[in-house]
C-alpha positions as CSV (number, residue, x, y, z in Angstrom):
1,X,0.9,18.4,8.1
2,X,4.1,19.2,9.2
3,X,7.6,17.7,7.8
4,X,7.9,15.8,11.1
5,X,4.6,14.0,10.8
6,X,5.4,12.2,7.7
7,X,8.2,9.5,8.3
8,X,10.8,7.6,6.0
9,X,9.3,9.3,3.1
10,X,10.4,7.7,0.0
11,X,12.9,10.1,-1.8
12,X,14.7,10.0,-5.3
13,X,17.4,7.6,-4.3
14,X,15.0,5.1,-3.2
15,X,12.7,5.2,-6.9
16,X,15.8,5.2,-8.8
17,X,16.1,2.5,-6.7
18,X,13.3,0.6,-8.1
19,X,14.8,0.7,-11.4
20,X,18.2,-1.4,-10.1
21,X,18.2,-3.3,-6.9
22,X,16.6,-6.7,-6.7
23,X,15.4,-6.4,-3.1
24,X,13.0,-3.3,-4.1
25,X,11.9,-4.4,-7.4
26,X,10.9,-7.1,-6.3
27,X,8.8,-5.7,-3.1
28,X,7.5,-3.4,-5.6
29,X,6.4,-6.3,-8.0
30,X,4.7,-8.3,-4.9
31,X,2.7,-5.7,-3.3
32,X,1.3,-4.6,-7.0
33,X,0.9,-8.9,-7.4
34,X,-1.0,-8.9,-3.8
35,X,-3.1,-5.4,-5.2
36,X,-3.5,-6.8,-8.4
37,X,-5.5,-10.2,-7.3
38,X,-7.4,-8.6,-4.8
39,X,-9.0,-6.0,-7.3
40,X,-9.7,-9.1,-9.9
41,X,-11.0,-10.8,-6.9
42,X,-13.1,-8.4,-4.7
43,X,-13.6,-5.2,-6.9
44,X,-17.1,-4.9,-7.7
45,X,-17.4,-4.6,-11.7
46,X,-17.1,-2.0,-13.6
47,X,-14.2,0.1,-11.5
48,X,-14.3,3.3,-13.1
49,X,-12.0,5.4,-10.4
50,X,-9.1,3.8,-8.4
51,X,-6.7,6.2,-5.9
52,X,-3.5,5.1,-5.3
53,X,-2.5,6.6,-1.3
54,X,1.2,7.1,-1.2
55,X,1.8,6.5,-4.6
56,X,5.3,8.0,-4.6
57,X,6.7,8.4,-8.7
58,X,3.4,6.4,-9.7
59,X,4.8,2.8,-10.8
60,X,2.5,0.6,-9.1
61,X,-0.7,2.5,-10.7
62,X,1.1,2.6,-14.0
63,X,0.4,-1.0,-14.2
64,X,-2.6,-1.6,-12.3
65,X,-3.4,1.4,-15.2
66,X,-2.8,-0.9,-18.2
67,X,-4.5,-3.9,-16.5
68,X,-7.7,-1.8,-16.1
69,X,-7.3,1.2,-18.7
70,X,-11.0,2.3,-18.8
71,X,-10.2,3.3,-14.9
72,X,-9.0,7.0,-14.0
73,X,-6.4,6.0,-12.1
74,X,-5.2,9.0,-9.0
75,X,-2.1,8.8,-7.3
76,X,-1.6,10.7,-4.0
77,X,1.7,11.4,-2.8
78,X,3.4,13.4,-0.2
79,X,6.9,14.3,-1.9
80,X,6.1,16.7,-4.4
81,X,9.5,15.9,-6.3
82,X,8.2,12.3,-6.4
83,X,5.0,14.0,-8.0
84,X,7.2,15.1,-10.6
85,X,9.2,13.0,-11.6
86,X,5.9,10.7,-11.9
87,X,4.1,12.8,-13.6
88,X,6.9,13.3,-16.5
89,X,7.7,9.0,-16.1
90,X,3.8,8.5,-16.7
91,X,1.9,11.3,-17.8
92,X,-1.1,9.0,-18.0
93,X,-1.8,8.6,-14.6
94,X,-3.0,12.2,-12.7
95,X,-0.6,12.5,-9.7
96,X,-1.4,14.6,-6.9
97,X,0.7,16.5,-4.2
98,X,-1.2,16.3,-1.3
99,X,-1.4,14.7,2.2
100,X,-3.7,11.3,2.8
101,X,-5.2,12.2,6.4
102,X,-7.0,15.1,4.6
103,X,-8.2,13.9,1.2
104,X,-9.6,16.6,-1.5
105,X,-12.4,14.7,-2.9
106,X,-15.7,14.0,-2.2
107,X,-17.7,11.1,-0.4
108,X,-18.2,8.0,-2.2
109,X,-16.1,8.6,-5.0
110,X,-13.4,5.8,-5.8
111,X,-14.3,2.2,-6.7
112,X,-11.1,1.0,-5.4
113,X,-8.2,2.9,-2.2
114,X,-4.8,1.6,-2.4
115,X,-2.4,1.8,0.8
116,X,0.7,0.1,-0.2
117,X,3.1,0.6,3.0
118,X,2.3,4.3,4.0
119,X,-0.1,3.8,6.4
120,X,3.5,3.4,9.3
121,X,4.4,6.4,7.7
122,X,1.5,9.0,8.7
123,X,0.8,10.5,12.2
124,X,-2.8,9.4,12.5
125,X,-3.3,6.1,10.5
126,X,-6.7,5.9,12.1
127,X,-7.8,9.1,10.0
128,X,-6.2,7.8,6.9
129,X,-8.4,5.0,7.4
130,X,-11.6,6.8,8.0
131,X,-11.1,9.5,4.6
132,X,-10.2,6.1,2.7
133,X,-13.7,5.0,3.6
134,X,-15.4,8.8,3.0
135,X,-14.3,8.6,-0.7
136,X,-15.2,4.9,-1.3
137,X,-18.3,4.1,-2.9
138,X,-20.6,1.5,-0.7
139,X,-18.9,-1.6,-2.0
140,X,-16.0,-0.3,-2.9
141,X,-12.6,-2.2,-1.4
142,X,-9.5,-1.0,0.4
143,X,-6.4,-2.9,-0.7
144,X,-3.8,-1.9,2.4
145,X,-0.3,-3.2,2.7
146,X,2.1,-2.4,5.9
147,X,5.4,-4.3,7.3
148,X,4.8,-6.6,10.0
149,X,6.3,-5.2,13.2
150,X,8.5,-7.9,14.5
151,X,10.7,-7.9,11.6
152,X,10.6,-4.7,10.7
153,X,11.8,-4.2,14.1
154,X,14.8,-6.6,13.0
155,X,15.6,-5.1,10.3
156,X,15.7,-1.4,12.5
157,X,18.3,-3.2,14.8
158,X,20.8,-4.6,12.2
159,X,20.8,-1.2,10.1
160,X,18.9,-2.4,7.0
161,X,16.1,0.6,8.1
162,X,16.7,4.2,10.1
163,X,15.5,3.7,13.1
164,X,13.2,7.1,12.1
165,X,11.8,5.4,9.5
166,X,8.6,4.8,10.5
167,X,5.4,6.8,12.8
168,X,3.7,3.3,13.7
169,X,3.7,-0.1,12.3
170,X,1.2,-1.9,13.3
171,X,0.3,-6.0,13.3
172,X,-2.1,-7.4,11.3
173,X,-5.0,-7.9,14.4
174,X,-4.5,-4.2,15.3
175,X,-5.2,-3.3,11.4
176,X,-7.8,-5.8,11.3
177,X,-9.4,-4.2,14.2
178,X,-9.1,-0.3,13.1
179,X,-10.4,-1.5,9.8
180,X,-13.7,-3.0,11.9
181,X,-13.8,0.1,14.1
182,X,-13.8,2.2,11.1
183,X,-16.9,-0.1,9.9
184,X,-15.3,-1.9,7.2
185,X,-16.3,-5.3,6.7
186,X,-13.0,-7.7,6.8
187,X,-12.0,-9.5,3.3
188,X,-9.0,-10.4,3.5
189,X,-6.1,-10.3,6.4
190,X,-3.1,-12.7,6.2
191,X,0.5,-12.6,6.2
192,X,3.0,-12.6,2.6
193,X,6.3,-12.3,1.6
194,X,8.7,-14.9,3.1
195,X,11.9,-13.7,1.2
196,X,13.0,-10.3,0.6
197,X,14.1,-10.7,-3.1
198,X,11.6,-13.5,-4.2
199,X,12.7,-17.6,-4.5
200,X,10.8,-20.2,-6.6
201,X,7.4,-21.7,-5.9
202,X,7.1,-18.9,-3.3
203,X,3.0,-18.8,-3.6
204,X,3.1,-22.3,-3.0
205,X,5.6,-22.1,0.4
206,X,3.9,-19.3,1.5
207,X,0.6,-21.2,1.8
208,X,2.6,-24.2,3.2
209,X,3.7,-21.7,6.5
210,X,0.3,-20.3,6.7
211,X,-1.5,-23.9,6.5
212,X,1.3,-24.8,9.2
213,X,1.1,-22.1,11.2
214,X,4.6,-20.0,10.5
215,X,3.1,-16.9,8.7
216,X,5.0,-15.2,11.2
217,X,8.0,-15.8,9.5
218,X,6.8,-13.4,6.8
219,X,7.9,-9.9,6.4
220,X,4.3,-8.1,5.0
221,X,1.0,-7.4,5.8
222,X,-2.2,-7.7,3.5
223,X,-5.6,-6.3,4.2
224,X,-8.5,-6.3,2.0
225,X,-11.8,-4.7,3.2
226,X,-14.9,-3.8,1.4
227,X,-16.8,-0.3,2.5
């Protein structure tokens, strides 16, 4: 896959990143929330091998690691500098350079395939999709995040994101549907994230908006799907 294929990879800057700014610790802390519950919830019992696509320096599988250490936990990721400053910030977890349309492992494999927005990031999300069903067992769940389009569209226009940033980004109907396509059955598919740095009760409002109908005031997209 060629540098061009792969859009708004996460770099240095951005990890540090992680470590400072409110707004991306707490996205960070959401999406591992939102991956979190819907392992407890859907994973079937006992997970023994969990890949984490796009797992940039590895801090989301460091934790889903120590809420399920008896899993080998994989992490995939494009920007080999990320891969090594991962692999140095949690040499637990086995971090891979490698590219997620062309996986290296063999079918029905991995109890549990984690997306967490990088699937607007690659050239053909469609054969991400398909090699995250190849290497999951029969069973097995994909956990898939990605920004909904509207306002990541928004957020292009008033300079909060390059306008490069991302390949595709797809709504949560058109996931849905490549999901099916791909022969998943559907789980889970709803909206989240109504503030960008987190507010009180937000569980609570969020299910309010949904319940009235004004999920499309929130900024991410979950997908859950069993293989």
């Amino acid at each position: 896959m060629s540098k061009l294929d792969r859009k708004g990879l996460m770099d240095m800057e951005y990890a540090r990143g992680r470590d400072t700014k409110k707004s991306l610790k707490y996205r960070l802390w959401r999406r591992t929330h939102e991956v979190l519950s819907a392992i407890n919830d859907f994973a079937e019992k006992p997970i023994l091998n969990i890949i984490d696509l796009g797992a940039a320096d590895g801090r989301m599988l460091d934790i889903i690691h120590r809420k399920y250490p008896q899993a080998h936990c994989l992490g995939i990721e494009y920007n080999q500098e990320l891969v090594n400053f991962g692999k140095t910030k949690f040499p637990d977890l086995e971090l891979i350079q490698g590219d997620i349309q062309s996986l290296d492992f063999p079918d029905n494999f991995f109890d549990v395939v984690i997306a967490t927005a990088v699937i607007e990031h690659v050239s053909d999300p469609g054969k991400a999709i398909r090699e995250a069903k190849r290497v999951l067992k029969r069973k097995g769940i994909l956990v898939l995040t990605s920004p909904d389009p509207f306002w990541e569209h928004i957020a292009t226009m008033v300079g909060h994101l390059k306008d490069d940033q991302h390949n595709e980004v797809m709504n949560l109907d058109q996931l849905r549907d490549l999901a099916l396509e791909t022969g998943y059955t559907i789980l889970v598919a709803r909206k989240f994230m109504l503030s960008p740095v987190g507010m009180p009760f937000e569980f609570s409002i969020e299910r309010l908006f949904s319940d009235l109908n004004l999920n499309f005031m929130m900024a991410n997209q979950l997908l859950v799907a069993r293989c």
